[in-house]
C-alpha positions in Angstrom: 0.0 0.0 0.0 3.1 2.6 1.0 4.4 1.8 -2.3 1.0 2.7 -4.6 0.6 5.9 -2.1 4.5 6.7 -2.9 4.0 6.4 -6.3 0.5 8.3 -6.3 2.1 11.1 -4.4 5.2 11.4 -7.0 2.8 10.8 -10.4 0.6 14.2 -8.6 4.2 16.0 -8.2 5.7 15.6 -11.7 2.0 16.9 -13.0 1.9 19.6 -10.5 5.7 20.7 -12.0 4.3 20.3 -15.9 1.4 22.4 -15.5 3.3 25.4 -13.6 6.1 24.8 -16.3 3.0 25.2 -19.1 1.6 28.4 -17.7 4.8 30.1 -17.2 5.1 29.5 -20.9 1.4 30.2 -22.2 1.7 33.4 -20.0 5.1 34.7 -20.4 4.5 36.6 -23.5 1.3 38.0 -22.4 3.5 39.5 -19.2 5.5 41.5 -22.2 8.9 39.8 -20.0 11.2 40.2 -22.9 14.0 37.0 -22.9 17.4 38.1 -21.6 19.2 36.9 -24.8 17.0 38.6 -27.5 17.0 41.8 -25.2 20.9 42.7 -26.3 20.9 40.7 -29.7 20.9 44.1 -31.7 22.7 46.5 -30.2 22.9 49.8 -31.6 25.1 50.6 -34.7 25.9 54.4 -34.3 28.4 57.0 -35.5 31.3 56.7 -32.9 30.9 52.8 -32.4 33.7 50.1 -32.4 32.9 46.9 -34.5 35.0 44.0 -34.2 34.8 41.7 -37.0 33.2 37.8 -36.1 35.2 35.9 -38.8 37.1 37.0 -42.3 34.9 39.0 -44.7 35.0 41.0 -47.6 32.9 44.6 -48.2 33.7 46.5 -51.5 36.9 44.2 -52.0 38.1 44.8 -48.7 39.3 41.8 -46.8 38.7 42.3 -42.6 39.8 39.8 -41.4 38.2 38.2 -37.7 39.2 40.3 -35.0 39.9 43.7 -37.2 38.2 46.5 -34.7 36.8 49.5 -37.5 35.0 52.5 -36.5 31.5 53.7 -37.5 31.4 57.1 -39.1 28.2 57.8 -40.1 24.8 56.0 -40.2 21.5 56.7 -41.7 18.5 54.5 -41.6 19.7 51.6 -43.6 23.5 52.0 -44.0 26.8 53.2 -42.1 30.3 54.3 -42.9 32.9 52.2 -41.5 36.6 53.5 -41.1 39.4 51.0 -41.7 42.2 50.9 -39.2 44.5 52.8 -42.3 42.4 55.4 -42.1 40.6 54.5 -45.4 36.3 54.3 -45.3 33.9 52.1 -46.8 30.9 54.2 -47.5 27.2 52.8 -47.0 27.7 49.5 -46.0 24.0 48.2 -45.5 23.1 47.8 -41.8 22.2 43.7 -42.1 25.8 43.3 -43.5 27.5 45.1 -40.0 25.1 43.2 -38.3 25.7 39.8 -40.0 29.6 40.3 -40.4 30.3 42.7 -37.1 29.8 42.9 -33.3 29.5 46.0 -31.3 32.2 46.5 -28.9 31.7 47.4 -25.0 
């Protein structure tokens, strides 16, 4: 009898655990709680910033290769300047490309 009680006991625990885990989920997005890895995933590309380069790419037959820190110059709503370390600048490189190729320094 202990045992079927034990086990009754443990099968109303791990249902207990499901269901809270189930409504934290259906109601997390209706709380507006924003995940903690999509809150910093773009961060913001601005005149000023330092990119470092994630890997070995090439804009406007430039080669950067992965670690290369370049500077942003100038942005507008769908492209940025970026500075190369010899001073020379790559004009209107399309924001999804410095996001794709680049990471913001901190």
């Amino acid at each position: 009898m202990r045992s079927v009680a034990a086990l009754l006991r443990r099968l109303l625990q791990i249902v207990a655990v499901t269901f809270a885990v189930a409504l934290g989920i259906v109601t997390s997005p209706l709380t507006g709680d924003v995940p903690a890895a999509s809150a910093d995933e773009e961060a913001p590309v601005k005149a000023g910033a330092t990119l470092v380069a994630r890997g070995d790419c090439e804009l406007q037959k430039v080669t950067i290769t992965r670690g290369a820190k370049v500077q942003v110059t100038a942005t507008s709503s769908k492209s940025a300047d970026i500075a190369l370390p010899d001073g020379y600048v790559l004009r209107r490189i399309p924001l999804n490309q410095i996001r794709f190729f680049f990471d913001v320094a901190r």
